[in-house]
N, C-alpha and C positions, 0 to 999 in steps of 0.2 A: 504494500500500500504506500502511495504518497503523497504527503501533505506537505503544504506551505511550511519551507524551516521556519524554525524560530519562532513555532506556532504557542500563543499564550491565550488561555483559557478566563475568560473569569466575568465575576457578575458587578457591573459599573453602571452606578442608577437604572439599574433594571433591565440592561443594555448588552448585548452580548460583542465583545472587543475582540477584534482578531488583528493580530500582529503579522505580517507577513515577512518577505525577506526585506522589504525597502525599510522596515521597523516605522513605519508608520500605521497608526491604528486606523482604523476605518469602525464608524458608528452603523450600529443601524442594521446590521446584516446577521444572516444568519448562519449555521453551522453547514457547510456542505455534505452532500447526502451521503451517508456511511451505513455499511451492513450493520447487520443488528448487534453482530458479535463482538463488533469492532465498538459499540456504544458500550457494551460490556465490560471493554478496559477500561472506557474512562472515568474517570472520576465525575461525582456529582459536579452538573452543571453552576449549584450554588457555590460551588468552595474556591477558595482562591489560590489555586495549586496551577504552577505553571511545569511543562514537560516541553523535549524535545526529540522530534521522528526527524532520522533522517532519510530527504527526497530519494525519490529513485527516478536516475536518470533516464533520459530519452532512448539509451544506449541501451539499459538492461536487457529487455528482451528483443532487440533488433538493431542491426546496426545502422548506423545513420552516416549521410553524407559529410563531409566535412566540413562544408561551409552551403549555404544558398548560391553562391555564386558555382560550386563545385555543380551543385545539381540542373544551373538553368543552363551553364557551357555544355553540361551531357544532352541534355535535352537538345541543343541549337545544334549541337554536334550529330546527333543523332537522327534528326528530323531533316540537319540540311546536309545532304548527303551524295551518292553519286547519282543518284536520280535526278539533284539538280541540274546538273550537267549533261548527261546523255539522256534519259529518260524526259525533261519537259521542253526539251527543244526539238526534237525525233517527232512529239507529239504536235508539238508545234507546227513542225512541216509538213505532216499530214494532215493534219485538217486544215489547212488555208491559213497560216501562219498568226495574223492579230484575229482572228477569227474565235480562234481558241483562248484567248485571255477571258472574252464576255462569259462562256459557261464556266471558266476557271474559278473566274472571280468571284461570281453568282456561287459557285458551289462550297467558297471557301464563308464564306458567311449563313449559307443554308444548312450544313453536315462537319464542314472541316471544322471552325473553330467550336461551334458546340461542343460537339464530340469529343475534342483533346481536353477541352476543361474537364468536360464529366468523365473521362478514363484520369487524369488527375485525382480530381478530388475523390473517386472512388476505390481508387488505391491508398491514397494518403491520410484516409478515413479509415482502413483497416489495418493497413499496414501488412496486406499480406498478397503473395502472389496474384495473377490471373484465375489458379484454381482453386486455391482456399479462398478469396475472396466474393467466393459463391455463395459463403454460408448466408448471403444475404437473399436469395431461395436459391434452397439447394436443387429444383426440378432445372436448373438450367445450368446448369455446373460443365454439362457438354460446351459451354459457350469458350468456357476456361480450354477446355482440350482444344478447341476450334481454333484458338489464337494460339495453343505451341504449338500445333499441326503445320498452320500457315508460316509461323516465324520460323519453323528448321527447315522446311521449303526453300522460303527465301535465305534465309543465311547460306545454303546450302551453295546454293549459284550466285549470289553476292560474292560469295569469297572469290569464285573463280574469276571474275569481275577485278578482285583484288588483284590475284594472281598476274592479268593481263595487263595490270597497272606497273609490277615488278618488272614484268618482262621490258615493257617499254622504255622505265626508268632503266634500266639494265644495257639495251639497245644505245640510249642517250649516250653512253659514251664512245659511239663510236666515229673514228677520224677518219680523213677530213670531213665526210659527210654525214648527216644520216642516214640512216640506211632507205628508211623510205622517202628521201628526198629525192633520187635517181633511180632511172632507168636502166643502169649496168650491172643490176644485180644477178646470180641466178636463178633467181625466182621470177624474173621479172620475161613477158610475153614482147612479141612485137608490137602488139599493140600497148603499147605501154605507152604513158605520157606522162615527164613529168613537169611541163608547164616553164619554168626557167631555168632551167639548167639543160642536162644532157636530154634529146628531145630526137627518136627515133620516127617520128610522124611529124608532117607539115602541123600549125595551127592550124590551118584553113582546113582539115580533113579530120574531122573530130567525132564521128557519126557511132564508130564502132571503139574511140578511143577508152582506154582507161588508166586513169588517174595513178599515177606511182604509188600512194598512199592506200590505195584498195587494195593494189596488189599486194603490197607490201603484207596487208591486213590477211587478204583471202589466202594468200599463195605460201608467206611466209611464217606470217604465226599461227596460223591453225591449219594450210598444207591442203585447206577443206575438200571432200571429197563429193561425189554428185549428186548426193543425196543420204537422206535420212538412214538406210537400213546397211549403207556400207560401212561398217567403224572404222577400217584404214588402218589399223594400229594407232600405236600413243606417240605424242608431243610431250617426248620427254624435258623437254625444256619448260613446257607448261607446268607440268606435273611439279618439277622442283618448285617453280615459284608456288603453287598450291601449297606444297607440304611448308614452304616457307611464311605464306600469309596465315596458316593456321597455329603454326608455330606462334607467332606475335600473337595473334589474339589470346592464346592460351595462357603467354606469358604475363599481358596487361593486366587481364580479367580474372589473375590468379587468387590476389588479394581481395577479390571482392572490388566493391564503391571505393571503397577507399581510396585505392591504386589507378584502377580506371578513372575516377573524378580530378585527380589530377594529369595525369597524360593529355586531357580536355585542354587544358591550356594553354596547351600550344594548337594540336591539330583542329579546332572550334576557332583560332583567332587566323594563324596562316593559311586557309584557302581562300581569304577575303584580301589578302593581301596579291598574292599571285592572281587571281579574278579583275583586279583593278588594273594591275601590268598590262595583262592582255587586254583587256577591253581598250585600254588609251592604245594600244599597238592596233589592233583589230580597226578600228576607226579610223586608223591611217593608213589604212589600205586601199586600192584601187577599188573603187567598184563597191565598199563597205555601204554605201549609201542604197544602193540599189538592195543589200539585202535585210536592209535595217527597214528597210520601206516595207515588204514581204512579210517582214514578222510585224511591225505594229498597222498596217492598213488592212481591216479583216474583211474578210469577203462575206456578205450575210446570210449568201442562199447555204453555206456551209450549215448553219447553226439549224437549217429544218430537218438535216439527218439526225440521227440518234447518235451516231459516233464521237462526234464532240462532245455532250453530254457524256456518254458514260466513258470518254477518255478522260473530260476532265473532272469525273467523279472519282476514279481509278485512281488516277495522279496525287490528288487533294489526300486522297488516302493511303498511299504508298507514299507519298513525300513526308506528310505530319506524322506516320507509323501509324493511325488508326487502324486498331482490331487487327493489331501484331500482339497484343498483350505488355510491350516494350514499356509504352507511360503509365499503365496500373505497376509494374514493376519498379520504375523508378519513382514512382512518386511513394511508393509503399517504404522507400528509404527517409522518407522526409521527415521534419519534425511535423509532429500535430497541427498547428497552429502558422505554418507556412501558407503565405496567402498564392495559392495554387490561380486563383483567379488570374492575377498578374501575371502569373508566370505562363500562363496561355497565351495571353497574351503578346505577351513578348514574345515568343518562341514560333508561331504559328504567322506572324507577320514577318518576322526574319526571315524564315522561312520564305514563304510565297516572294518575298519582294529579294532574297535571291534567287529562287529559279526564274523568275523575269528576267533579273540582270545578268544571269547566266545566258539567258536567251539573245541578249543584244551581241556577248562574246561571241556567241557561237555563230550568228546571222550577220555579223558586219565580215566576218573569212567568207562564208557561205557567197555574199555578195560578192567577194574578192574572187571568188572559185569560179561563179559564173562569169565577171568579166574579164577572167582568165582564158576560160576555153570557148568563148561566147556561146555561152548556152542561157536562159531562163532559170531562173534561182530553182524551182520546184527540182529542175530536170539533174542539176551538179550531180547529187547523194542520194543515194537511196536510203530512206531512211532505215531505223535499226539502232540498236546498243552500239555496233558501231559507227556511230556516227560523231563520238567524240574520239574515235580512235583513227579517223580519216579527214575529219577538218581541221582539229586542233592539230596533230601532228604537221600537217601542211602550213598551217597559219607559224606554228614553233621554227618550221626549216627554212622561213623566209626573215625571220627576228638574226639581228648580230646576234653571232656569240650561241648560235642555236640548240646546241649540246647543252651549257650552262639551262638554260631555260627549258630547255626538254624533262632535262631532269628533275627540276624545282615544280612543272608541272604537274609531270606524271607521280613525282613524292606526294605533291597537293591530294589528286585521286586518291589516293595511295590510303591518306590519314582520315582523308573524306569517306572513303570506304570503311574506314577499322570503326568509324565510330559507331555507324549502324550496324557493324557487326556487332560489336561490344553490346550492344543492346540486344539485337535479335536472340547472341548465344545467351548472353546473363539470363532472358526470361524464361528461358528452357532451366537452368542451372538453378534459378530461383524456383521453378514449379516443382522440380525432383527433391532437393534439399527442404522445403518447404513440407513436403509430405514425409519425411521423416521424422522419425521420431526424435526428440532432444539431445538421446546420448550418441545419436548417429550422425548430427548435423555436423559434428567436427571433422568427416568427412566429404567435407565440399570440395577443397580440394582435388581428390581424384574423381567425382564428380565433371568437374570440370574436363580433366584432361578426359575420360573418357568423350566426354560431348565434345568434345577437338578432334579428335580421335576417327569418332564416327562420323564428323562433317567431312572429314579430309578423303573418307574410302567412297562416301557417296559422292562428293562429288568428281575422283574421278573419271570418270565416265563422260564428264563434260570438257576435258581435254586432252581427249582424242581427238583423228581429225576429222571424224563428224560430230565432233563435241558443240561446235557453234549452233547446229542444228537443236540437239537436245537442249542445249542452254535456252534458245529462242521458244521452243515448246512449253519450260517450266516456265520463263518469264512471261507466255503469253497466257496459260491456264492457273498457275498455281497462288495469284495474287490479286485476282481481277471481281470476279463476281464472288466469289467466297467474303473477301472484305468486307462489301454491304451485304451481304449476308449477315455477317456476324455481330456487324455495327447495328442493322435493323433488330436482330433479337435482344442486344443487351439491352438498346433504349427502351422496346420494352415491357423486358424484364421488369428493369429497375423504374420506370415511371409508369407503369401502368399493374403491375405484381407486386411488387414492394411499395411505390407511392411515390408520389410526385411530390408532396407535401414531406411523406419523410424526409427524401432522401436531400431535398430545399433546405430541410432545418439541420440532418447533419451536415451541409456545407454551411452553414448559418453557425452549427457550434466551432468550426474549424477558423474563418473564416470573418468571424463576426456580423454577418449581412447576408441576407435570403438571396439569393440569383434574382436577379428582373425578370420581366414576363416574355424578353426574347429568349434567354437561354429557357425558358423553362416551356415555350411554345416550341420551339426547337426539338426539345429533350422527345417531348411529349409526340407531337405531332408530325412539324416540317417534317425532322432528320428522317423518323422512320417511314413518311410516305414516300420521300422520295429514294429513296435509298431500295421502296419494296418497286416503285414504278420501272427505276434506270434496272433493276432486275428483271423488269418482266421486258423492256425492251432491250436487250442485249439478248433473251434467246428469240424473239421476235426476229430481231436484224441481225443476227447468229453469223457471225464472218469466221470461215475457214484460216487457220492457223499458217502463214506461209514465211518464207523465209527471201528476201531478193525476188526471182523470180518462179522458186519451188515451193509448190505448195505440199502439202504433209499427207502422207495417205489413210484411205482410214482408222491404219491400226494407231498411226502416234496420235491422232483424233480421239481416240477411245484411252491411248494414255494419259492425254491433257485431261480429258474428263475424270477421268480417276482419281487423279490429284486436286483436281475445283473442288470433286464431293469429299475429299477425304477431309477436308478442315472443314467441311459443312455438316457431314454427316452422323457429326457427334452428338450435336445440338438436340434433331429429333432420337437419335439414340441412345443417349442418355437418358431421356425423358422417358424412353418403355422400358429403359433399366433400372430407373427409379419407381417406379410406379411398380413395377414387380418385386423388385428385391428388397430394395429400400423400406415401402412405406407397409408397415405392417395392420395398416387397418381394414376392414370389411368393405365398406365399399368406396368405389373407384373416386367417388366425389372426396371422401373423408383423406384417403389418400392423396389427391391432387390438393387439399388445402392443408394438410401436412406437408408436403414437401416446398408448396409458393411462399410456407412460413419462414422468416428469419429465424435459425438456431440462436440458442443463447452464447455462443460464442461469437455472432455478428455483432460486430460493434467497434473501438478504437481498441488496440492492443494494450494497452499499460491504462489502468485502473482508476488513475488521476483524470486522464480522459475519457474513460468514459465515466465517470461525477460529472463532469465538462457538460458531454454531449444528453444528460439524461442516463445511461446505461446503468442496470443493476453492476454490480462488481462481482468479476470473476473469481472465486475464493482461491484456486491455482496460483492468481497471479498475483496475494497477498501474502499465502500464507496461511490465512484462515484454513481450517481443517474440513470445514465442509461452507457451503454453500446455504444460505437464505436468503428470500427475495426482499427486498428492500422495502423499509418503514412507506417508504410514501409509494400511493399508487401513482403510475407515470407512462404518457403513450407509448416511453418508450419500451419497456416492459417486454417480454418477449410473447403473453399470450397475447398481446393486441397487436404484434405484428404477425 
């Protein structure tokens, strides 16, 4: 149990006086709410006996971040990541360049920042994983499975992502040129071009040309073969960089927050800096103008497909990590009393308004590439994940000193990459460690390195030389509809099965202040209608998975889909696991309000907060020897939830 140090007791014209740590008294108030048993020890309220309890830190049962600033750089780190950079500009160019910021933006104010506050504050309200933070109804606990399913997915081909960042940085040192600056490589075709330098085709014949940088990309690092079902053997050069990107995350994330919240400090501040380099370079390029115009002039008739819309629902959600399980995790390190509000805030605007400014980097080369080989901005690149691995490299071979900057770039990626990793792996590490038992938690540790372990065998398979193909199949099924999927059930879960009104006033106890009526129309209504609508029109307007100009044959069609359902399919599957095994009552109704109840271990973890928040006190986390419900009756009580 813990109470105000230097807590003094005693009866002052009739007046109950409580002394706290500032050792000023405050009139007029009363005793905070305490078990019965705990009324037991103390002495008669009349007598003038002063004692001292000492506090029980933040720390005792969970560890905590180092500072707020450690937690809001993981978060910025985490959320602003290599999706800024390949993933919202790729998007960008496919759907009609400024076209795509209107449902972006629209989306980040309908789903995106809702959403991040309430994965927030409903971690940092329990202080407990994705999956133990279910106990707030346990019939949806599949939700928890739902978001490690998706986040080891994604970590899984992220790393390799990583990976491809090492190689590049690794390549960067090579003299006199880069390697994919010219056309005298052996990798390199007759038709190869590469624009100023050594140049084995006229400009003027550019129909069947290609770009020294594709090659470089298709021929050299991935060797790519013609399709889906040939593997080709391994890219063992990839493979090192794999085992080596898994390597560093293993090492960061060994210590726990601790250790990762400060690594943040530098890789959350240095990719802002390298971003700003390029963009003043990129603008002084030929022709930058022409593709700066492409991305902010939106074409309208774009926005009546369905594809913008749920590209830039996908995005909104893959960029902030919504329904990764990633910000229930980290906020679940937080202090109590941390105004998580804010920190939405901050973190979710950072965010969006750099994958913007990432988009001006990437589209002032783009314009440079078209008035390179005189083509139409749309026509340079095909879009794709490499798309930062074939503009940026170009735009780096044309800067003095291009080696130096090659490398400080592709590092940029590099740290951009680790931080969402750091998160993805942690919420896995945290959901295992989490369901252990107390005497087993001390090994988290090999925990961990097992989940290093297993990312590094699955993935892989994704560098081989038809690895780029499978890469592009998990990136196209394993993150897209599953997301709102998940973000639709938990809203609600929790605003319409637990309560909108509760769950208002536990961020009210944290927080001090109820949410207004846009977060809480949001919570309630917007998020999850649109989030079930862009659902129902993505298999409406259901686009076949392709790669370049291959498209994927049925069977890796039925593999994408197996992977959509498998973070889906916990949700309803859990639900006829609980209702069978779980709920031991007679019938089905008595059973389904049995499990949509809050257990009496929902609530803040350490005791002081929940007196805070209303919660009875858990006798485990006192001390006390058994359990009784508390003097005063109060909603928040466990049978009225």
């Amino acid at each position: 149990m813990a109470v105000p140090e230097n807590l003094e007791i005693g009866n002052v014209e009739g007046e109950v006086v409580k002394k706290g740590v500032k050792d000023s008294p405050i009139k007029g108030e009363t005793l905070p709410e305490l078990d019965d048993q705990v009324f037991d020890l103390l002495p008669s309220p009349t007598s003038n006996v002063s004692f001292k309890l000492e506090p029980v830190a933040e720390t005792e049962e969970r560890e905590n971040w180092g500072s707020w600033l450690d937690f809001i750089l993981a978060c910025i780190g985490y959320a602003v990541g290599l999706g800024n950079v390949w993933r919202f500009p790729y998007l960008c160019f496919e759907n009609g360049g400024g076209a795509f910021l209107i449902p972006y933006i629209i989306m980040l104010f309908c789903c995106g920042l809702p959403l991040f506050f309430m994965e927030l504050a409903f971690g940092q309200f329990a202080s407990q994983g994705c999956i133990s933070v279910w106990a707030i109804s346990p019939l949806f606990t599949g939700v928890g499975y739902g978001m490690i399913i998706v986040s080891t997915l994604v970590a899984v081909y992220y790393n390799v992502i990583i990976a491809w960042t090492v190689y590049y940085a690794f390549k960067s040192f090579s003299f006199p040129n880069l390697p994919w600056a010219t056309c005298d490589n052996e990798w390199n075709t007759e038709y190869c071009f590469d624009g100023f330098l050594n140049t084995t085709r006229s400009l003027g014949d550019t129909s069947d040309a290609v770009r020294a940088t594709e090659e470089f990309w298709t021929r050299k690092v991935h060797d790519l073969t013609g399709s889906f079902g040939e593997m080709g053997g391994m890219n063992w050069h990839l493979l090192g960089c794999l085992a080596f990107s898994w390597v560093v995350v293993g090492l960061c994330i060994s210590k726990g927050v601790k250790s990762s919240g400060k690594v943040v400090y530098f890789t959350a501040v240095f990719p802002y800096v390298v971003l700003v380099i390029l963009f003043f370079r990129g603008v002084t390029l030929p022709g930058a103008g022409k593709g700066i115009a492409f991305y902010i002039i939106p074409d309208f008739n774009d926005l009546l497909a369905i594809k913008p819309w749920r590209d830039a629902a996908t995005q909104i959600f893959y960029s902030l990590g919504i329904s990764f399980g990633c910000l229930i995790t980290f906020a679940s390190y937080n202090k109590f009393h941390d105004n998580c509000y804010r920190d939405a805030i901050i973190v979710t605007f950072t965010n969006c308004l750099t994958s913007i400014f990432a988009g001006f980097v990437i589209f002032s080369v783009l314009g440079f590439m078209a008035e390179n080989s005189g083509q139409d901005v749309k026509d340079v690149v095909d879009s794709g994940p490499g798309l930062a691995f074939i503009a940026y490299p170009e735009a780096l071979a044309r800067m003095p000193g291009g080696q130096f900057w090659s490398f400080i770039f592709f590092f940029m990626l590099f740290t951009l990459g680790l931080d969402s990793e750091f998160a993805m792996t942690e919420t896995l590490i945290t959901a295992v460690v989490d369901a252990l038992p107390p005497e087993k938690k001390k090994f988290k540790p090999l925990v961990t390195f097992l989940t290093c372990l297993g990312g590094f065998f699955l993935g892989i398979i994704m560098v081989t030389k038809s690895g780029l193909y499978i890469f592009t199949l998990m990136d196209w099924y394993s993150a897209g509809f599953s997301l709102m999927a998940i973000a639709a059930a938990y809203t609600l879960a929790i605003s319409w099965t637990y309560g909108l009104a509760s769950f208002s006033d536990d961020v009210r106890s944290m927080i001090g202040f109820t949410p207004g009526y846009y977060w809480r129309i949001s919570w309630s209504i917007t998020s999850p209608c649109l989030m079930l609508l862009i659902i129902l029109g993505s298999f409406v307007f259901y686009t076949p998975a392709y790669y370049d100009e291959y498209v994927f044959p049925p069977a890796a069609e039925v593999a994408g889909w197996i992977m959509t359902f498998a973070s889906f399919v916990p949700i309803p599957g859990y639900m006829v696991y609980a209702l069978i095994f779980k709920a031991k009552q007679d019938t089905f109704m008595e059973r389904l309000r049995y499990l949509t109840k809050a257990t009496k271990e929902w609530g803040p973890l350490l005791n002081e907060n929940r007196r805070t928040a209303g919660y009875p006190l858990i006798a485990e986390r006192t001390g006390i020897p058994a359990h009784r419900p508390s003097r005063r009756s109060s909603r928040f009580s466990v049978s009225s939830r």
